[in-house]
N, CA, C and O atoms as CSV, one atom per row, in Angstrom:
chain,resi,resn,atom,element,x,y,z
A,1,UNK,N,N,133.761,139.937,34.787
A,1,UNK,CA,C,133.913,138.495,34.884
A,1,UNK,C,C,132.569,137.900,35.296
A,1,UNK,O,O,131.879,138.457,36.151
A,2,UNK,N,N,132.163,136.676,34.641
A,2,UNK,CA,C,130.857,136.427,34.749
A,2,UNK,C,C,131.241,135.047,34.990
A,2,UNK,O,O,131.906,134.260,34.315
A,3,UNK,N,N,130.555,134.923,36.327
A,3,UNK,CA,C,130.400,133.412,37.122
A,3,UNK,C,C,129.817,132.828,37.606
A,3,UNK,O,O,129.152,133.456,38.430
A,4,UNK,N,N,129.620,131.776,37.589
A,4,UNK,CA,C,127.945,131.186,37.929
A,4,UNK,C,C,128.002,130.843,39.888
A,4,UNK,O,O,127.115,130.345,40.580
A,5,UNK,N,N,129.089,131.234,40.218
A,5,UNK,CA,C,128.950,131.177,42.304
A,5,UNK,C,C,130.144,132.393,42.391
A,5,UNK,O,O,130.973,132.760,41.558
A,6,UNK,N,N,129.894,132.784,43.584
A,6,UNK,CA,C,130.561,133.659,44.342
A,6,UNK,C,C,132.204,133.707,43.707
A,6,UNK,O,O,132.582,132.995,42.776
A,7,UNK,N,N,132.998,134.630,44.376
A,7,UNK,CA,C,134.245,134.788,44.199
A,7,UNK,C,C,134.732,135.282,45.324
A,7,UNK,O,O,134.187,136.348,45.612
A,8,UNK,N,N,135.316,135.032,45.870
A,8,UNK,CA,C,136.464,135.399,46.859
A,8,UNK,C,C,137.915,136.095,46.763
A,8,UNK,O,O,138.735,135.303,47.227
A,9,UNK,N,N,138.362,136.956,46.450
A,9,UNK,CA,C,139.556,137.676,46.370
A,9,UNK,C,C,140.274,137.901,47.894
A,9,UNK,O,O,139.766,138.393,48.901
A,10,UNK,N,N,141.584,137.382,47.700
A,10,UNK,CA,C,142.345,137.713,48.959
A,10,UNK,C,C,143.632,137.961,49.104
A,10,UNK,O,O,144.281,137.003,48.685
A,11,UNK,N,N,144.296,138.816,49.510
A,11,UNK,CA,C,145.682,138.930,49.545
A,11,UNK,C,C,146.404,137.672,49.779
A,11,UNK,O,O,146.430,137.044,50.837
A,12,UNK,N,N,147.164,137.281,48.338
A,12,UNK,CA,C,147.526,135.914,48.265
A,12,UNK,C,C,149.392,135.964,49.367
A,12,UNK,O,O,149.956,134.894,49.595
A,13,UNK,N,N,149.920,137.111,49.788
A,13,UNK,CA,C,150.924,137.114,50.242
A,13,UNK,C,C,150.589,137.662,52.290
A,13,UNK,O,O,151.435,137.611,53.182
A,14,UNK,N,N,149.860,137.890,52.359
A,14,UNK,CA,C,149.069,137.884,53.765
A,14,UNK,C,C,149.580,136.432,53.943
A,14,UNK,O,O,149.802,135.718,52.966
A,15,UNK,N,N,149.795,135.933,55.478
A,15,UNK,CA,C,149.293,135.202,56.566
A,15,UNK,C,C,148.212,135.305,56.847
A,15,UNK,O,O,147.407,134.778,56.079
A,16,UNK,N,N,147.836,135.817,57.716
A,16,UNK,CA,C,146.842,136.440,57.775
A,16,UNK,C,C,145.538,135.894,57.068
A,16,UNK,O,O,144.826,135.030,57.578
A,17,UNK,N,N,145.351,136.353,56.119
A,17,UNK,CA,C,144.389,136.057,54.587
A,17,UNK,C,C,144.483,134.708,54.489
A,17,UNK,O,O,143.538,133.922,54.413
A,18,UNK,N,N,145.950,134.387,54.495
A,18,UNK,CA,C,145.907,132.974,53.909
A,18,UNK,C,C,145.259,131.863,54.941
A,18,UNK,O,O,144.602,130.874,54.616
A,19,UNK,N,N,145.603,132.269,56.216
A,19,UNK,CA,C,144.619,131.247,57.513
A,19,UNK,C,C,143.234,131.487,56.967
A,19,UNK,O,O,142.522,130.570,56.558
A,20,UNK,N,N,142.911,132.652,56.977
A,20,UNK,CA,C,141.659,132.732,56.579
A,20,UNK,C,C,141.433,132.159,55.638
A,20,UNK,O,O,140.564,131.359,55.987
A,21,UNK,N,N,141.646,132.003,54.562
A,21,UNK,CA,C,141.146,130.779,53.152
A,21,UNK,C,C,141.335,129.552,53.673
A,21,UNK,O,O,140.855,128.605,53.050
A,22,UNK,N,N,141.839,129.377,54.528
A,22,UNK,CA,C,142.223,127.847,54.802
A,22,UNK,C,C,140.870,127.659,55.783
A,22,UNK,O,O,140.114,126.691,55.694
A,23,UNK,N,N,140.753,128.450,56.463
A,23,UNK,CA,C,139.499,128.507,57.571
A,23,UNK,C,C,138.374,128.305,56.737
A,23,UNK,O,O,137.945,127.151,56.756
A,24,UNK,N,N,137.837,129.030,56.083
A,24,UNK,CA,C,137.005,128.975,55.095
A,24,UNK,C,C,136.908,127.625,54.447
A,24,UNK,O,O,135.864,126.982,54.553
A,25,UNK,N,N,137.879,127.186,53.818
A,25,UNK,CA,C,137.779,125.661,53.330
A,25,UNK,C,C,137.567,124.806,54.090
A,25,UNK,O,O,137.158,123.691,53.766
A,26,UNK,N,N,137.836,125.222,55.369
A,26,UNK,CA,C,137.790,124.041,56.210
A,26,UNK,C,C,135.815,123.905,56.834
A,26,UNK,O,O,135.214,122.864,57.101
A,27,UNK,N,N,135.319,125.232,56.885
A,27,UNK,CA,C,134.316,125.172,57.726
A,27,UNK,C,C,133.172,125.679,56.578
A,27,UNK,O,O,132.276,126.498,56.783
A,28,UNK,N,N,133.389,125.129,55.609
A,28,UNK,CA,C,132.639,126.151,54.112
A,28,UNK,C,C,131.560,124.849,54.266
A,28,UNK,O,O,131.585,123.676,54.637
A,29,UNK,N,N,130.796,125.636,53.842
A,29,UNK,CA,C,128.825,124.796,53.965
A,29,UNK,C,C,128.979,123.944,52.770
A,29,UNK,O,O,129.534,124.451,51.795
A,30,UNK,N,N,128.611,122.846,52.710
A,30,UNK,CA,C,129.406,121.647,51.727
A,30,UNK,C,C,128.292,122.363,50.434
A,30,UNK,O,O,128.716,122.411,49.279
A,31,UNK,N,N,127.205,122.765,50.690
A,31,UNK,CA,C,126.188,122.946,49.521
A,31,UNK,C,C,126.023,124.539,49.077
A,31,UNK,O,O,125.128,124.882,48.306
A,32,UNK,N,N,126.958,125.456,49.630
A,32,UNK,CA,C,127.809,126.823,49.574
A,32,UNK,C,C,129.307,126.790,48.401
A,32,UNK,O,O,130.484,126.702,48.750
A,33,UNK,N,N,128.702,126.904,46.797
A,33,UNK,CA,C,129.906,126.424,46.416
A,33,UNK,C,C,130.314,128.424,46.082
A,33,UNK,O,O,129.812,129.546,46.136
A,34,UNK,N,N,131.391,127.782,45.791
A,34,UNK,CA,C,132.175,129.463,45.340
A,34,UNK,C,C,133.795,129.119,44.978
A,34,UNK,O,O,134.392,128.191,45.523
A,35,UNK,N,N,134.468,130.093,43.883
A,35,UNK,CA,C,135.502,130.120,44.055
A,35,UNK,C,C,136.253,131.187,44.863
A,35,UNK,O,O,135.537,132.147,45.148
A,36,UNK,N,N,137.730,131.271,45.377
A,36,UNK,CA,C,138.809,131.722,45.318
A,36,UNK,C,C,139.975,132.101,44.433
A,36,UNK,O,O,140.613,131.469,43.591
A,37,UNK,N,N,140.055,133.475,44.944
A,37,UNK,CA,C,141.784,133.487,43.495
A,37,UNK,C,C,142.616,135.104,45.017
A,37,UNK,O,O,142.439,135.810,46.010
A,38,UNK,N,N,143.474,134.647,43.925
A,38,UNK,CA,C,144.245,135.866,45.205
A,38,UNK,C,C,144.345,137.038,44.264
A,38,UNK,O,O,144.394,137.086,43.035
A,39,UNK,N,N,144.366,138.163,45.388
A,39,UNK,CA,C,144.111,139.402,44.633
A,39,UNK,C,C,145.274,139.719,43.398
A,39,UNK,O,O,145.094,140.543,42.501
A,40,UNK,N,N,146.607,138.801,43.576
A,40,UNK,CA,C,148.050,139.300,42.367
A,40,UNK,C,C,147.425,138.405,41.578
A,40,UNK,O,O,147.668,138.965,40.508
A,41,UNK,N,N,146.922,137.627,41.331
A,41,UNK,CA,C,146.484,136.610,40.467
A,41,UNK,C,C,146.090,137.112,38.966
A,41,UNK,O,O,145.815,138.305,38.835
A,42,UNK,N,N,146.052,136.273,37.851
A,42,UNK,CA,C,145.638,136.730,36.582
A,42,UNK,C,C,144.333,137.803,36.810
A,42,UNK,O,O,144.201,138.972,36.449
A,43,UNK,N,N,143.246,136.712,37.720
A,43,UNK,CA,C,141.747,136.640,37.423
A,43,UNK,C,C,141.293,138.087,38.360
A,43,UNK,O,O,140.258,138.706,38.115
A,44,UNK,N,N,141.977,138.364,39.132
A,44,UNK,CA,C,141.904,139.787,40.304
A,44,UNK,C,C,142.772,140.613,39.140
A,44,UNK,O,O,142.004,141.573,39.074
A,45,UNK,N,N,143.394,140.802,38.566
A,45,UNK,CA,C,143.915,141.877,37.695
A,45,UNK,C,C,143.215,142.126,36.596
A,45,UNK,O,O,143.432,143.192,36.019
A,46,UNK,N,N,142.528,141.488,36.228
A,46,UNK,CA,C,141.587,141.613,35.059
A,46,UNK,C,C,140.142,141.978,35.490
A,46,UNK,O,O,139.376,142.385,34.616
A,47,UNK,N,N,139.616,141.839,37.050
A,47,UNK,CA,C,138.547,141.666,37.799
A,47,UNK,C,C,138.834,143.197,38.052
A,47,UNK,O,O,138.022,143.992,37.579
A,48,UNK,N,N,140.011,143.722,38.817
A,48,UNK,CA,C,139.912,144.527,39.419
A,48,UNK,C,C,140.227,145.703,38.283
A,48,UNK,O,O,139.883,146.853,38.556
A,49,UNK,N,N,140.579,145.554,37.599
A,49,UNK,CA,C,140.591,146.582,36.362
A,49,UNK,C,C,139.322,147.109,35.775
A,49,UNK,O,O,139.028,148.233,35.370
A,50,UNK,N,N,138.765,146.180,35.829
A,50,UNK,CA,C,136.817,146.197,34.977
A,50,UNK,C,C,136.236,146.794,36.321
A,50,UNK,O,O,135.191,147.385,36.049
A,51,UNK,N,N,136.412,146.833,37.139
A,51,UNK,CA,C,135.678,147.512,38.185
A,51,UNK,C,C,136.325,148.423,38.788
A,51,UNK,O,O,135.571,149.090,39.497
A,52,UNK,N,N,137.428,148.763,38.825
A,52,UNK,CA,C,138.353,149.998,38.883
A,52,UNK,C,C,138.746,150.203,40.193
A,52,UNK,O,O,138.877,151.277,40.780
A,53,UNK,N,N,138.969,148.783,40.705
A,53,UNK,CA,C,139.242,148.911,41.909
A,53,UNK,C,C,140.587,148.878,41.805
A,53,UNK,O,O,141.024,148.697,40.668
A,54,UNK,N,N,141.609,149.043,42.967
A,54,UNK,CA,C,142.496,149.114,42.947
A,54,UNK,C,C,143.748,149.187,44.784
A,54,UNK,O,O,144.971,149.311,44.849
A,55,UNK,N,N,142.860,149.066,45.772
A,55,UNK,CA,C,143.051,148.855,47.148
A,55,UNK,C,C,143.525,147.145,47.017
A,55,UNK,O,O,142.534,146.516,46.646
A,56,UNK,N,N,144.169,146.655,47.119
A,56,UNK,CA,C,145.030,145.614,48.164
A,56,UNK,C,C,144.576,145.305,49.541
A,56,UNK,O,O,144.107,144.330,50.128
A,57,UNK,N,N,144.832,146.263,49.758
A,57,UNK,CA,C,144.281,145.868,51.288
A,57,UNK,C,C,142.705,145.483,51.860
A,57,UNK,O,O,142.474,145.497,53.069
A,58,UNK,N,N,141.703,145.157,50.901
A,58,UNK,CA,C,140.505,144.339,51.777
A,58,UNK,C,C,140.129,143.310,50.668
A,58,UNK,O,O,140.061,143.357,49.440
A,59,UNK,N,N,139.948,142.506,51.474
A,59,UNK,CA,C,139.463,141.438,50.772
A,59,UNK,C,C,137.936,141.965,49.616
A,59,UNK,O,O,137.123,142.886,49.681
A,60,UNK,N,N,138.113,141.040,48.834
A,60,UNK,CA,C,136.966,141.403,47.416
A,60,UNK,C,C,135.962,140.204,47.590
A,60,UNK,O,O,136.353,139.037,47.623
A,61,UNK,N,N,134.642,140.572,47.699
A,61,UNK,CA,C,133.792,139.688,47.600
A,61,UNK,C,C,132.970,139.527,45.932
A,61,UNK,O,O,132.992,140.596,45.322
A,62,UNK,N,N,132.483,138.704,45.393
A,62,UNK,CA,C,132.028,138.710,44.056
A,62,UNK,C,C,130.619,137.536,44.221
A,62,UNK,O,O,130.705,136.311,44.306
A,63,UNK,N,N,129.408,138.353,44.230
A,63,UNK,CA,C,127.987,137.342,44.555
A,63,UNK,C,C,127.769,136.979,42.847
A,63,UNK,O,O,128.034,137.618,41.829
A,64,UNK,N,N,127.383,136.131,43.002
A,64,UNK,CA,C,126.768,135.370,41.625
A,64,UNK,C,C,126.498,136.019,40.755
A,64,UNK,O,O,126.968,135.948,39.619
A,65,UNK,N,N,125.352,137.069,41.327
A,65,UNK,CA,C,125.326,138.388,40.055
A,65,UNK,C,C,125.914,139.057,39.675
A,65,UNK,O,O,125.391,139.805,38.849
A,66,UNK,N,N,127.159,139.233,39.946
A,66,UNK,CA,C,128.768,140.452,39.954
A,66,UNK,C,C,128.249,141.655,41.069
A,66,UNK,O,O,128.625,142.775,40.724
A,67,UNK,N,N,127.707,141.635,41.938
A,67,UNK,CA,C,127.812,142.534,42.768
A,67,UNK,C,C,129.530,142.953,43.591
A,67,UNK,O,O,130.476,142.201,43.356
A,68,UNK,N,N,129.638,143.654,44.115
A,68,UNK,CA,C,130.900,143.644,44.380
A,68,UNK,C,C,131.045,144.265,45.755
A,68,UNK,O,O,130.597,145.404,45.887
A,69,UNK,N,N,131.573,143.712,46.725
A,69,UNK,CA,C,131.483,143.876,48.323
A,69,UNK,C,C,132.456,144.057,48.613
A,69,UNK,O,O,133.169,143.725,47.666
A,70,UNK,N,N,133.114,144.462,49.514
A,70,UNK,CA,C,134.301,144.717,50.358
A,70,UNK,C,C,134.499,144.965,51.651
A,70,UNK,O,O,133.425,145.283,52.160
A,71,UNK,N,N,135.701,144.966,52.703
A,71,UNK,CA,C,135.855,144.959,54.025
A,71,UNK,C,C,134.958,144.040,54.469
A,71,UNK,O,O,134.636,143.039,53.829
A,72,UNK,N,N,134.375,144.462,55.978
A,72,UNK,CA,C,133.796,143.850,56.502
A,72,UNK,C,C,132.441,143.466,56.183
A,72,UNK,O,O,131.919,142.507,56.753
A,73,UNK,N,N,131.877,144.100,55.369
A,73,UNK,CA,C,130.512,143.316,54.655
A,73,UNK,C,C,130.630,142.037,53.832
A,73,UNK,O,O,129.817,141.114,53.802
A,74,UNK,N,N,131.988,142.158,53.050
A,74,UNK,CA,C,132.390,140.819,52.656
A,74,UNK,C,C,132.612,139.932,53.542
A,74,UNK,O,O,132.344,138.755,53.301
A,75,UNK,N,N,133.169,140.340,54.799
A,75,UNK,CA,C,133.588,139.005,55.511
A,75,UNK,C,C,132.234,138.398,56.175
A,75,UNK,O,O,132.256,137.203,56.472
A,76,UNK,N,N,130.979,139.204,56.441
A,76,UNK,CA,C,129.707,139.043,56.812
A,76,UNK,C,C,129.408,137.851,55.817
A,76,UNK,O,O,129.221,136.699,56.210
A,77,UNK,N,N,129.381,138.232,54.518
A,77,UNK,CA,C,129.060,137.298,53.739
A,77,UNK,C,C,128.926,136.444,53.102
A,77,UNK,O,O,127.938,136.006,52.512
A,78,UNK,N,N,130.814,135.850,53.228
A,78,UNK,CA,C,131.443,135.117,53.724
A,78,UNK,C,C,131.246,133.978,54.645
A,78,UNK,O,O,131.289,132.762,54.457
A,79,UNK,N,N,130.986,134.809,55.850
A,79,UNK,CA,C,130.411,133.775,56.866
A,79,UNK,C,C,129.441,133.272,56.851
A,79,UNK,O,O,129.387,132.198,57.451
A,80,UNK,N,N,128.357,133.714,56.258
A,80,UNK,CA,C,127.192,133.497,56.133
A,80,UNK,C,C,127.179,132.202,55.084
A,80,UNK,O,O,126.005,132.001,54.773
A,81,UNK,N,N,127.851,131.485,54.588
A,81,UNK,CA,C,128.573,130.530,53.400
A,81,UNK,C,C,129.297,129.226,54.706
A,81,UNK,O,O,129.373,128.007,54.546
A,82,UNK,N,N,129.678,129.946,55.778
A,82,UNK,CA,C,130.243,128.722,56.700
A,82,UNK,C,C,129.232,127.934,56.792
A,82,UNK,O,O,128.157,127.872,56.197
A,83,UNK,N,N,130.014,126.969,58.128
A,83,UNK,CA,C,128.780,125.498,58.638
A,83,UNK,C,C,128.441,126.587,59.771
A,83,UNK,O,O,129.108,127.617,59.869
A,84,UNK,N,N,127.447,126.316,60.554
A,84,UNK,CA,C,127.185,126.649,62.061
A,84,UNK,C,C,128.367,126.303,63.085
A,84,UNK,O,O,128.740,125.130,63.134
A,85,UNK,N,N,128.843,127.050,63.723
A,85,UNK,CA,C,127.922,128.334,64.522
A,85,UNK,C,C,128.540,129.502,63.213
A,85,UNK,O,O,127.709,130.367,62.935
A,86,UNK,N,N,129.567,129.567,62.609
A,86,UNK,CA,C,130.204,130.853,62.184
A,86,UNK,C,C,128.668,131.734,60.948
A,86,UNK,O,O,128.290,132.901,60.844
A,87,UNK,N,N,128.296,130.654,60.378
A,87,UNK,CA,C,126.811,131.112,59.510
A,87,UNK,C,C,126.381,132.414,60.451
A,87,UNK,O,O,126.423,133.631,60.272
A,88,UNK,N,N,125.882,131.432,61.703
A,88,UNK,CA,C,124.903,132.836,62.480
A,88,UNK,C,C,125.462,133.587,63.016
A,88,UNK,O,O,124.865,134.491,63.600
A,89,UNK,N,N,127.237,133.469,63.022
A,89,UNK,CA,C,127.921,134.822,63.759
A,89,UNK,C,C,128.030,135.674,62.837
A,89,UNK,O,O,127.911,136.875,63.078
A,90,UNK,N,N,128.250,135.254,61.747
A,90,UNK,CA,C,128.005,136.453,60.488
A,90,UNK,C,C,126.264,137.171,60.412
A,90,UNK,O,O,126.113,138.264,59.867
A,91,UNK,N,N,125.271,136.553,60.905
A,91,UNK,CA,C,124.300,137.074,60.641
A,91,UNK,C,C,124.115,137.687,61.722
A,91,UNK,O,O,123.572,138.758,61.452
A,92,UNK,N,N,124.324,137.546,63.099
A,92,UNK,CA,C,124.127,138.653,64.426
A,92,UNK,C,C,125.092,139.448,64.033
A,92,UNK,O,O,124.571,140.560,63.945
A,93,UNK,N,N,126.471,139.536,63.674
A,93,UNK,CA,C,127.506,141.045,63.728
A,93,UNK,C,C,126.667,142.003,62.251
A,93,UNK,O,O,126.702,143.232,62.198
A,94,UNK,N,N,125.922,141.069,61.103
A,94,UNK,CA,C,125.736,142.190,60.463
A,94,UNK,C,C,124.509,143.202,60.838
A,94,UNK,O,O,124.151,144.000,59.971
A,95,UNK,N,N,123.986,143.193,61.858
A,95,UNK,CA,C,123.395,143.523,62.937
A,95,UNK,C,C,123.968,145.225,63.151
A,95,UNK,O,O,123.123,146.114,63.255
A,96,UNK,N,N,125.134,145.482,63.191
A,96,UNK,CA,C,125.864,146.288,63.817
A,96,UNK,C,C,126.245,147.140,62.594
A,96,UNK,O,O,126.680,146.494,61.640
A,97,UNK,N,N,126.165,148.404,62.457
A,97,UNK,CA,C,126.640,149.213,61.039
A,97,UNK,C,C,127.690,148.996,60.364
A,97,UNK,O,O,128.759,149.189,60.942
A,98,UNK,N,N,127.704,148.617,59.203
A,98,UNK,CA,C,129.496,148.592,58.425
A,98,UNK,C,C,130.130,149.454,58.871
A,98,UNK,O,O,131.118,149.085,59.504
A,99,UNK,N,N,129.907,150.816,58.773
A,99,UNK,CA,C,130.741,151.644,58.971
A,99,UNK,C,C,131.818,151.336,60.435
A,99,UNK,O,O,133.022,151.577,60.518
A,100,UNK,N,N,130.816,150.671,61.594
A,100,UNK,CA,C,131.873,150.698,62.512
A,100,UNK,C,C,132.531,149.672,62.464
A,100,UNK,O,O,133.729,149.786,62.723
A,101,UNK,N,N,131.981,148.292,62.114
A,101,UNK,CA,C,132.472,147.325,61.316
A,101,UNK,C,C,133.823,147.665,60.933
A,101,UNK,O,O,134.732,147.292,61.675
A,102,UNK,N,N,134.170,148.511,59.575
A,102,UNK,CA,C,134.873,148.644,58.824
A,102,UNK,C,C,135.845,149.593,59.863
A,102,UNK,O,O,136.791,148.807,59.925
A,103,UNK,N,N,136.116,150.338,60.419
A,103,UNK,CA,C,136.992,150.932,61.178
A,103,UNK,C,C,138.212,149.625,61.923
A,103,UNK,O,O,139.439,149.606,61.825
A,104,UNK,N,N,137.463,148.836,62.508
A,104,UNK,CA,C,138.175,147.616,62.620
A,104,UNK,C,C,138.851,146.655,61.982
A,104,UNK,O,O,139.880,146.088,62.349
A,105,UNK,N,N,137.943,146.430,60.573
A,105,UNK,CA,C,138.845,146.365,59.706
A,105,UNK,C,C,139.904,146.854,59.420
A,105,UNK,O,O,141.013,146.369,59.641
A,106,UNK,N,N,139.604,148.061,58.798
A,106,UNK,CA,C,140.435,148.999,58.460
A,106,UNK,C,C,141.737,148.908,59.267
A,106,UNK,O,O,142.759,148.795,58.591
A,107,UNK,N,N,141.845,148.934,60.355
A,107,UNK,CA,C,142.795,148.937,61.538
A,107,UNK,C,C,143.512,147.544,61.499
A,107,UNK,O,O,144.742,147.525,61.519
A,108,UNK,N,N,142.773,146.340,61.442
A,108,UNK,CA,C,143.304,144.945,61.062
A,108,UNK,C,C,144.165,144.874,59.595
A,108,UNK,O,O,145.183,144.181,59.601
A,109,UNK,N,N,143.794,145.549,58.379
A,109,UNK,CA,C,144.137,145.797,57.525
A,109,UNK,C,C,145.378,145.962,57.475
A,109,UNK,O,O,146.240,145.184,57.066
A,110,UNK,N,N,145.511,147.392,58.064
A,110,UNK,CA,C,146.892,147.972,58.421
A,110,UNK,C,C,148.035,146.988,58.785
A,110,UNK,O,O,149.025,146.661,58.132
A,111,UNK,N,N,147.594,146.595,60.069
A,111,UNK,CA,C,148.835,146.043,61.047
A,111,UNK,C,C,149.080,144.375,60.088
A,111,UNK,O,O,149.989,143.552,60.190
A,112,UNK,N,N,148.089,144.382,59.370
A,112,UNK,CA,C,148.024,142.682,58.788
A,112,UNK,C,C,149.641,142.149,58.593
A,112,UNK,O,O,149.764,141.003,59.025
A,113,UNK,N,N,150.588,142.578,58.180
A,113,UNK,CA,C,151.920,142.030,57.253
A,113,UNK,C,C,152.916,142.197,58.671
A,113,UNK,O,O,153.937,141.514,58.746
A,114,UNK,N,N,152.400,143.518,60.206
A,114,UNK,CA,C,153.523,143.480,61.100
A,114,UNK,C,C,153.029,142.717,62.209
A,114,UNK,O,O,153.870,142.311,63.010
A,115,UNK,N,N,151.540,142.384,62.448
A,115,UNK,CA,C,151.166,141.123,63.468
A,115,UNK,C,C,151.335,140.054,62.453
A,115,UNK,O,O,152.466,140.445,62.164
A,116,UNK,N,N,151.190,139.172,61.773
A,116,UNK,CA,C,151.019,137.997,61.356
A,116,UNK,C,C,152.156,137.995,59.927
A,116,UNK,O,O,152.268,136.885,59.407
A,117,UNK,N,N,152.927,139.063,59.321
A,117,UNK,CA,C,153.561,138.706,58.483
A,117,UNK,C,C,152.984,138.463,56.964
A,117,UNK,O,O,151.816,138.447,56.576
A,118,UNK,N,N,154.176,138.285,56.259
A,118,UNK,CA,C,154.163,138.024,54.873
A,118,UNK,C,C,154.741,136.747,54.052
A,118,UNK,O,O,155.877,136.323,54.261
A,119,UNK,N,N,153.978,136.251,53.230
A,119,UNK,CA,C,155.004,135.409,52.123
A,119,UNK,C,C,155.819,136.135,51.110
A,119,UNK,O,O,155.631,137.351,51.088
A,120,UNK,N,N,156.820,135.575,50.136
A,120,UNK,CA,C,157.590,135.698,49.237
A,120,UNK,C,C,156.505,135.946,48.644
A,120,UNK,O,O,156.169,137.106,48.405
A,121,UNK,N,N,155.659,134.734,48.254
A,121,UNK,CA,C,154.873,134.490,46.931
A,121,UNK,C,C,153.436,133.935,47.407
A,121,UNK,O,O,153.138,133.342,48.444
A,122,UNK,N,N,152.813,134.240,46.546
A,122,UNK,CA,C,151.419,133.639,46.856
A,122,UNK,C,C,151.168,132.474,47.116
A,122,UNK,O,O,151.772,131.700,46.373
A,123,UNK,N,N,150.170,131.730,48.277
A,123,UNK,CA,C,149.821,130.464,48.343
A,123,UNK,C,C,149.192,129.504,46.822
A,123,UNK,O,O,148.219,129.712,46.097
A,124,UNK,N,N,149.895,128.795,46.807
A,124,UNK,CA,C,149.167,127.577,45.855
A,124,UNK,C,C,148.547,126.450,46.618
A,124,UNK,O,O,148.770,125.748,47.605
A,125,UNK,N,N,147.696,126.617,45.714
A,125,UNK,CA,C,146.638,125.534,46.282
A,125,UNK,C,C,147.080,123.766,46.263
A,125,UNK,O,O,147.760,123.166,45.430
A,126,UNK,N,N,146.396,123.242,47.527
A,126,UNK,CA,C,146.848,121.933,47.390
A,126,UNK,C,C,146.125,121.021,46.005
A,126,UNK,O,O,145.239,121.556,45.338
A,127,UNK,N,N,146.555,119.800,45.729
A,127,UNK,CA,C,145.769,119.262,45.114
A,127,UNK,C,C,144.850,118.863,45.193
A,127,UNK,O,O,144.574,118.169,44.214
A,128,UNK,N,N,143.794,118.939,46.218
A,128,UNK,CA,C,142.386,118.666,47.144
A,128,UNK,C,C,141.663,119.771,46.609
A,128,UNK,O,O,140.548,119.650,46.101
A,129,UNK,N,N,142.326,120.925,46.724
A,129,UNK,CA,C,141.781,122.512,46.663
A,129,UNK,C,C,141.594,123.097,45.085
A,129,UNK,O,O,140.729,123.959,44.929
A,130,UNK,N,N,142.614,122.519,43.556
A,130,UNK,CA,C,142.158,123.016,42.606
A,130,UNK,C,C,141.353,123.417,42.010
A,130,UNK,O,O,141.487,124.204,41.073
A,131,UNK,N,N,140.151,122.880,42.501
A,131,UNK,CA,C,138.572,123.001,41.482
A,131,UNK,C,C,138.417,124.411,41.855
A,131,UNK,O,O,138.219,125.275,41.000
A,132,UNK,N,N,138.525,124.740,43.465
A,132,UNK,CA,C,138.184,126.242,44.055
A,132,UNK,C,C,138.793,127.238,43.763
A,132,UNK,O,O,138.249,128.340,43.702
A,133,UNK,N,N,140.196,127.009,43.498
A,133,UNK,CA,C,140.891,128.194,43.162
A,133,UNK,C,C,141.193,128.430,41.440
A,133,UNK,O,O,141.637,127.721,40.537
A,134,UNK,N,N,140.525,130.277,41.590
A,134,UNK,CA,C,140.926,130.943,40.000
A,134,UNK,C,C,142.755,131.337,40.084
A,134,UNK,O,O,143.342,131.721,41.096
A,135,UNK,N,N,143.529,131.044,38.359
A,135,UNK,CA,C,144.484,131.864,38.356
A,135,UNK,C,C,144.660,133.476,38.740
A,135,UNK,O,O,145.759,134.020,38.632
């Protein structure tokens, strides 16, 4: 999939995930554009097929060039896309090795659907939010 800004993939049936996209919209750097789609979505099944991914459980990052990121390096990079302060909290934690990074993840991952729960169905976007979000 070839796109001219970032991509964001996220478990569209997470809580969890879904605060987080909402967080993101809310504190996203006005001149930081990028889309969103949720990982059941058309555009993540066709995304994640061409790259042979196939984990659910971490969020998918997608940089302009199709690079392709995951866990906690995505969420680094991510942040790094907020307004201040969250910009430079993403740039001091990537400071610290993914690997241990990602153990925490990993562990957040897990418990995601029995601390914070699940939807039926994936979030739809408001009508404010269409331009950002892929099917």
């Amino acid at each position: 999939m070839k796109v001219d800004r970032p991509v964001i993939f996220f478990d569209g049936i997470c809580n969890l995930c879904n605060s987080s996209v909402d967080f993101i919209l809310k504190f996203r750097a006005k001149e930081k554009l990028f889309f969103v789609a949720s990982l059941q979505g058309q555009t993540a099944k066709s995304f994640l097929s061409l790259h042979y991914l196939e984990d659910l459980s971490s969020i998918v990052f997608q940089d302009a060039n199709g690079h392709i990121i995951t866990k906690a390096e995505a969420l680094l990079k991510i942040s790094q896309m907020l307004q201040f302060p969250f910009n430079y909290l993403g740039r001091i934690l990537s400071f610290i090795p993914y690997k241990y990074l990602d153990v925490v993840y990993d562990f957040m991952a897990k418990k995601r659907y029995n601390w914070w729960g699940k939807k039926a169905q994936c979030r739809l976007p408001q009508e404010s939010e269409r331009f950002i979000f892929l099917p």
